[in-house]
N, C-alpha and C positions, 0 to 999 in steps of 0.2 A: 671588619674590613673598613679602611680609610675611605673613606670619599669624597674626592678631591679632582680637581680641573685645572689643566694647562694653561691658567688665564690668569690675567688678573687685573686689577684697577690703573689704566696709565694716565687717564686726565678726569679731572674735574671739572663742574661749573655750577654754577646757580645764577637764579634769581627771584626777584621781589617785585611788586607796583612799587612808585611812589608814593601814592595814596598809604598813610598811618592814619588806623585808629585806637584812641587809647578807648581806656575804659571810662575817663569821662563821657565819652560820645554815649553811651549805652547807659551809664547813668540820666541821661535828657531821655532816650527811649523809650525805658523800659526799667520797673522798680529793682534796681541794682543799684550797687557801689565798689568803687573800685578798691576797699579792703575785702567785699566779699566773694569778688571776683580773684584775686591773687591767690589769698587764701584758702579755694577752692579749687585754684587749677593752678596758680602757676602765672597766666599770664597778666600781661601788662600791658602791649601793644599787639597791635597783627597787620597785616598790607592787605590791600584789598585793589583790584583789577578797576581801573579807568572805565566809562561806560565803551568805550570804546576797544576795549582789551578784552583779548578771549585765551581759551587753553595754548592755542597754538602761537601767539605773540608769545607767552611765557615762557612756553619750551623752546622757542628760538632765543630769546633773550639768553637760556642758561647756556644753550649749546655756543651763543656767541660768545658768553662770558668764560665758558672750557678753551674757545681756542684765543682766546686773550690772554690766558694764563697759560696756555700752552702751545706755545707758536709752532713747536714742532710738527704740532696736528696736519694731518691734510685730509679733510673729511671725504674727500674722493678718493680714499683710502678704506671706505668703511665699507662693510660687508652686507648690513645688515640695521635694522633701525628697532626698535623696540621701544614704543610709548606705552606707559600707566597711567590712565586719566578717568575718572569716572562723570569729567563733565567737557567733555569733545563737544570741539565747537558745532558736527555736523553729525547724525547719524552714521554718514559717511558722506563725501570722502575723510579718512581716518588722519589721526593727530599724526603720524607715523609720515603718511601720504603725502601732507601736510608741508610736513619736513623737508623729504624729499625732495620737495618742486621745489622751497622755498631758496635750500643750497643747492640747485641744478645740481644736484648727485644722479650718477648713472640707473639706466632702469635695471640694473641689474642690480640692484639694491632692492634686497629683500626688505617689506614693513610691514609692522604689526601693529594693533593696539592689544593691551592686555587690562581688564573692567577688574582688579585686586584691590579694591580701595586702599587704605590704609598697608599693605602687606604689599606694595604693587611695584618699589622700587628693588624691596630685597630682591622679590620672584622676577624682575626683570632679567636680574646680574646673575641670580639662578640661572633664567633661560638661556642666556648669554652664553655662559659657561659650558652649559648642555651643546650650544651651537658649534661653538670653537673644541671642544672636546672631540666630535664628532666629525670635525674637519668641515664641517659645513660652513664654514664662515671663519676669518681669522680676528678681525675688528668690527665689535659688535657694539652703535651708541644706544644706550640705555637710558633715557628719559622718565622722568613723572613730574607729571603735569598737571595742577589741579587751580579754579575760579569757583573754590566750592561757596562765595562768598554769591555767587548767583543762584545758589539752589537751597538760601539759608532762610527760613523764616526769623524775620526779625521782631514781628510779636509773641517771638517765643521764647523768653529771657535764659530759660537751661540752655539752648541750641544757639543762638543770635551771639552769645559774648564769646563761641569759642574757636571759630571758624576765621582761617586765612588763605590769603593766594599766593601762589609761587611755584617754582619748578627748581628741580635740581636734573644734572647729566652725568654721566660718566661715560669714558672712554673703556669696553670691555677688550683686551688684544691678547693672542695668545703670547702664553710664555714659555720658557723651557723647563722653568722649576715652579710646580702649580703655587697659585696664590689665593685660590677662593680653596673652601673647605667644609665638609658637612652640609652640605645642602639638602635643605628637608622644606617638605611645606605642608600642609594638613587642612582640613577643613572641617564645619561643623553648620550644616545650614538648618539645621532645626535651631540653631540662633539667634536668622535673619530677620525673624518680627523685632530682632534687640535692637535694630539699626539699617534704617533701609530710604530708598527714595523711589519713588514707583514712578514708572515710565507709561508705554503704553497700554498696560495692565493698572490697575487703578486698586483692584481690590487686595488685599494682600494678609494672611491667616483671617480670614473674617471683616476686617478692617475696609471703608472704603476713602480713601485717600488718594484725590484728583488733582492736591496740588501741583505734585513734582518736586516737594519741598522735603530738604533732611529731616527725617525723625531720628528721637536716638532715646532711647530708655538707659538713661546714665547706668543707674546703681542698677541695671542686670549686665551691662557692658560692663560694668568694675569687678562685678564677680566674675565674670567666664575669665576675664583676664587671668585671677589671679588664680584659679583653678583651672586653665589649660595651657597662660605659656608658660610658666614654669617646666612643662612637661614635654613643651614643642622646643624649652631651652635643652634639657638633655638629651633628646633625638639631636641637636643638633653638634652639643660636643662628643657623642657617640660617634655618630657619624665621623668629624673630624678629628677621634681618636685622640682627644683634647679633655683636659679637667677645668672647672671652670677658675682654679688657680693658679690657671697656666694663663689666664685672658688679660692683658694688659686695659683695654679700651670695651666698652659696652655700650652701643649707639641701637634702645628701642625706640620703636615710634611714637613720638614724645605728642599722645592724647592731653596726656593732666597729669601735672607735677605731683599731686597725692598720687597716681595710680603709680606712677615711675617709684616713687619712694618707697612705696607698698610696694611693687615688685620684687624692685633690689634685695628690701628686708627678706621678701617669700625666700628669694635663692639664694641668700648670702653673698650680695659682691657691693662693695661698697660705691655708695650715691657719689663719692669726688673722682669717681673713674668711672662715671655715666656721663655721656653726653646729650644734652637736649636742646630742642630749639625754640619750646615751648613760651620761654616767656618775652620773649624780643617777635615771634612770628602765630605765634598760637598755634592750634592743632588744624595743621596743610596738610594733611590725609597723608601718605605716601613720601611727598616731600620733604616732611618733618626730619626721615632722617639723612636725606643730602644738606639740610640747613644745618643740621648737627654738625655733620662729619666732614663738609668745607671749611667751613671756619679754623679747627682744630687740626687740620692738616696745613690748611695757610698759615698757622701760629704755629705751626712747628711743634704742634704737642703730640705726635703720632710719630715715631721716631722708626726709622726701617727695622724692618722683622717684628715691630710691634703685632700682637696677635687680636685682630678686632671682630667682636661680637656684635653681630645686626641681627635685630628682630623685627619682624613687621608684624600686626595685627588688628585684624577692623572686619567693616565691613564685608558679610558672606553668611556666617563669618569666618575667618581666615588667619590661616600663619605663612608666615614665611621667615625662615633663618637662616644664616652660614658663618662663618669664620674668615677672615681676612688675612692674610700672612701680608703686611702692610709693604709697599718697595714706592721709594720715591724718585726709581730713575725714570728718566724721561721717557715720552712713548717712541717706537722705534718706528724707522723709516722706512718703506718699500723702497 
């Protein structure tokens, strides 16, 4: 059976800090260089949050940046809010919350935060989907939002060079001919000692870790990668009744340039029809792949009916994927 949803992508947005650091900066830190840095992941630069900038400036920034590019928008049209952020500026009130007051949108605007690290923008457009499907909602914004550059140890040379800040938005509106497709999402938390940041819990499999600061045991995160999404990719062209030669565009969450390249070879789809935002933003958890998949829609490389493959994966740890049936008309009017 198809599995597919009456919705689908009508606006875009992102954004970035102004603040760039290359990998000279981290060369003065901390014993690195910036060939062993590229050569190992991919990146080059990353944006990092003002001290005065937090998740919720970010997420507004991108949703200003969707209706600058899409004037049609009328956000007092939207149904429904939906943030992915694993570093909220508050316990609560939530990034979602946040939103809401900031564009005087009605209380009658449902909000959410969703904690999916890395996996957290696909599983948004998933939710979304699930809302408007359901009639619950007709225009559903979908946010991730992430200042993981505050939760980063910087004496820790694996972790320190690979972390940035940013958010990306999307406008979810139902349609009459569905555009999202295969929606799957999976879990495996007996992998969360691979990648974690402990909250008000401290201890965590054995471990006691009162920072608050990201861990990440790289080379066990490269393996599960390369032995579980492979296999959260076919649930997801199953699902959408799709071969993966029928995929024009391939947008995962762009962790590290080896691991993306190692991917692609795992499932056979070629690396110059992967998109990533890796080496201009580094690995932005979740937002990696709205940095991806703006740009490439503003350049006109995503061409209507183009069929677009999104994978998320991180943090839990966690999948999230679906299929895109790509349409660049504009978002429609109440």
């Amino acid at each position: 059976m198809v599995i597919s949803a009456p919705a689908r992508i009508a606006a875009l947005g992102m954004y970035v800090p102004e603040r760039v650091l290359d990998n000279a900066y981290f060369e003065r830190i901390v014993e690195t260089s910036d060939d062993w840095i590229v050569q190992r992941t991919g990146i080059r630069e990353r944006h990092v949050v003002a001290p005065e900038q937090y998740t919720s400036h970010l997420a507004i920034g991108a949703v200003e940046d969707l209706c600058a590019h899409h004037p049609e928008v009328r956000l007092s049209d939207i149904d429904f809010i939906i943030v992915n952020t694993t570093t909220p500026d508050y316990a609560y009130p939530t990034v979602s919350t946040l939103l809401q007051a900031h564009f005087a949108l009605p209380r009658s605007v449902g909000a959410v935060d969703i904690s999916t690290a890395c996996a957290g923008f696909v599983y948004g457009i998933n939710l979304a989907a699930g809302l408007i499907g359901t009639g619950q909602a007709r225009r559903v914004l979908v946010v991730a939002a992430d200042a993981l550059t505050r939760s980063v140890d910087y004496t820790d040379r694996s972790t320190c060079i690979l972390f940035g800040d940013g958010a990306g938005a999307a406008l979810i509106e139902r349609s009459d001919v569905p555009g999202i497709f295969g929606m799957d999402a999976g879990s495996d938390g007996t992998g969360g000692k691979f990648l974690y940041r402990t909250g008000l819990r401290h201890e965590i499999n054995g471990v006691e870790d009162a920072s608050g600061l990201l861990r990440q045991r790289g080379a066990e995160v490269y393996r599960w990668v390369l032995e579980n999404v492979p296999v959260a990719i076919d649930r997801v062209l199953q699902r959408a009744g799709m071969t993966l030669g029928e995929i024009d565009w391939f947008v995962p969450h762009s962790a590290n340039l080896r691991m993306i390249d190692a991917l692609c070879k795992r499932i056979g789809f070629p690396s110059e029809r992967t998109l990533t935002s890796i080496e201009r933003y580094g690995n932005t958890s979740a937002v990696s792949v709205p940095l991806a998949l703006v740009p490439a829609v503003r350049a006109g490389r995503i061409a209507d009916g183009a069929r677009v493959l999104m994978m998320g994966f991180g943090g839990g740890l966690v999948t999230a994927g679906n299929v895109l049936r790509w349409s660049s008309a504009s978002a429609t009017i109440s």
